[in-house]
C-alpha positions, 0 to 999 in steps of 0.5 A: 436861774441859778438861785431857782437851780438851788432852791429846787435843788433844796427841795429835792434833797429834803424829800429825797426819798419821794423825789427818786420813788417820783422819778422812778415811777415817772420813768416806769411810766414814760418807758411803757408808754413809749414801748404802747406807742411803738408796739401800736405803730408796729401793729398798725404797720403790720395790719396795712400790709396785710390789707394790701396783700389781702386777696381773693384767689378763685381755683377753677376745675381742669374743664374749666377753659382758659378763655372762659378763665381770661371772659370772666377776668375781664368781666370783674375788671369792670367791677368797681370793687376790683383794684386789680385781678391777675391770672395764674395758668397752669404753667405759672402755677408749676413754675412757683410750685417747682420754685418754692420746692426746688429741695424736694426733687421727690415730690416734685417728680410726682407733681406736672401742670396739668394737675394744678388748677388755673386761678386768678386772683383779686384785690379790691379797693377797700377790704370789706368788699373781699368777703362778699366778692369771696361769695360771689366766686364760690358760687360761680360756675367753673370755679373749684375752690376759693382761698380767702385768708380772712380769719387769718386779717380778722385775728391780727386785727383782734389781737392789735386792738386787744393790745392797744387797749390793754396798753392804753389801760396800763400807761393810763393807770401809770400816768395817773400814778404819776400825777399823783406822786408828782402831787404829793412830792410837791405838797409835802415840800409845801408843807415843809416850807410853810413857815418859810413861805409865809416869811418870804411873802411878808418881806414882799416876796412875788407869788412867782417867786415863791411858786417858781421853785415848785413849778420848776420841781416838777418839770425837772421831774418830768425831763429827768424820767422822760429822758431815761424813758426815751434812752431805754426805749431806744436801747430797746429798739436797736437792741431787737434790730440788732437780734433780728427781732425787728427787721433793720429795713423796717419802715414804719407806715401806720400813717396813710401814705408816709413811712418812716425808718424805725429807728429815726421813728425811735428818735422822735418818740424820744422827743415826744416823751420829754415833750410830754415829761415836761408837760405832765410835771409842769400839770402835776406841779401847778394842780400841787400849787393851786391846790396846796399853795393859796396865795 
């Protein structure tokens, strides 16, 4: 093991220039990948907890009686779309308005429960459903306004997915970058040695022996610049906790029914990198070999 540290070593030192311009661009990569899969993963997170907020709220007028509100309540909670509904008098209504205006005694001396409508408001079991049950109600008689905040999930959804495409394109790109230097790194090392490779296999040197040294180039490679990647991506992340950028509680659930404390997520995504370091420079290393090194 030490004898294949050395001669790895050699090789670094005699294309050092490539070598740090490989190890710079690998981390470059590793980092923007680990800042896509964190941004998706908060994007993701983000859009659940819209879907789960996500309502349909029905204002009824003021001849609109409080029994037909609470008939026809009990009419959509045998609708199978329904998940729950929850209905909102008057006095409700006034209690959260007086709440959410407490420093405003002006308008809230302006303002009484009867003037505020009486609502309910829906959740379904599957998001789709919101649209079409937003129709139903509009055209319902007593039913004076309907709030549905569709554009508002529709746009977040728009712009995540502009963001993950946009991200994947980018790292992408980086990681074929990646691979190609890690290529060219290796051939010119082979190119080098060529002389020297020939010796060795002559004096009965094992096509493992002679490969080793490069398989091993281009690992360390990919352990180096992923770990660098994975501690910046960390830095980063307690970085925006501790400027209240990101939430400190902040549970990560773009898994269905799993969340995930954002920096023990930060954690494994440093795992991961290394994992996929190691994985990208033993693949860029043996293409190199096959390619370059015929034996």
């Amino acid at each position: 093991m030490a004898n294949l540290l050395e001669r790895t070593l050699s090789n670094i030192k005699k294309e050092s220039l490539l070598s740090v311009s490989n190890i710079l661009v690998m981390t470059v990569t590793f980092f923007l990948l680990g800042v896509f899969i964190f941004v998706v993963a908060t994007t993701q997170t983000a859009l659940k907890y819209l879907e789960k907020q996500a309502q349909v709220t029905a204002f009824f007028k003021d001849d609109f009686t409080e029994q037909s509100i609470l008939d026809l309540k009990k009419k959509y909670e045998a609708d199978v779309r329904v998940k729950e509904i929850a209905y909102l008098s008057k006095e409700e209504a006034y209690k959260i308005f007086t709440e959410m205006n407490k420093d405003e005694p002006t308008l809230l001396q302006s303002v009484s429960a009867s003037i505020l409508p009486a609502s309910l408001e829906f959740k379904t079991k599957n998001l789709a459903d919101l649209s079409g049950l937003a129709d139903e109600l509009s055209k319902t008689d007593g039913v004076e306004e309907v709030k549905f905040l569709k554009d508002v999930i529709d746009r977040f959804r728009f712009w995540s997915m502009a963001v993950f495409i946009g991200g994947f394109s980018l790292v992408t790109v980086f990681l074929l970058i990646s691979f190609t230097i890690v290529i060219t790194t290796l051939r010119t090392a082979i190119n080098s040695k060529g002389t020297e490779l020939e010796i060795m296999k002559l004096v009965g040197a094992s096509d493992s022996y002679v490969k080793s040294p490069f398989i091993f180039l281009g690992v360390l490679f990919g352990i180096i610049s992923s770990f660098i990647a994975g501690l910046l991506v960390l830095i980063l992340g307690i970085t925006l906790r501790q400027t209240g950028i990101i939430p400190k509680n902040l549970f990560l659930g773009f898994i269905y029914g799993f969340e995930i404390n954002s920096i023990i997520f930060t954690f494994l995504l440093w795992f991961m990198l290394l994992l996929f370091g190691v994985f990208l420079g033993w693949l860029g290393s043996y293409t190199a070999i096959k390619k370059y090194l015929n034996y």
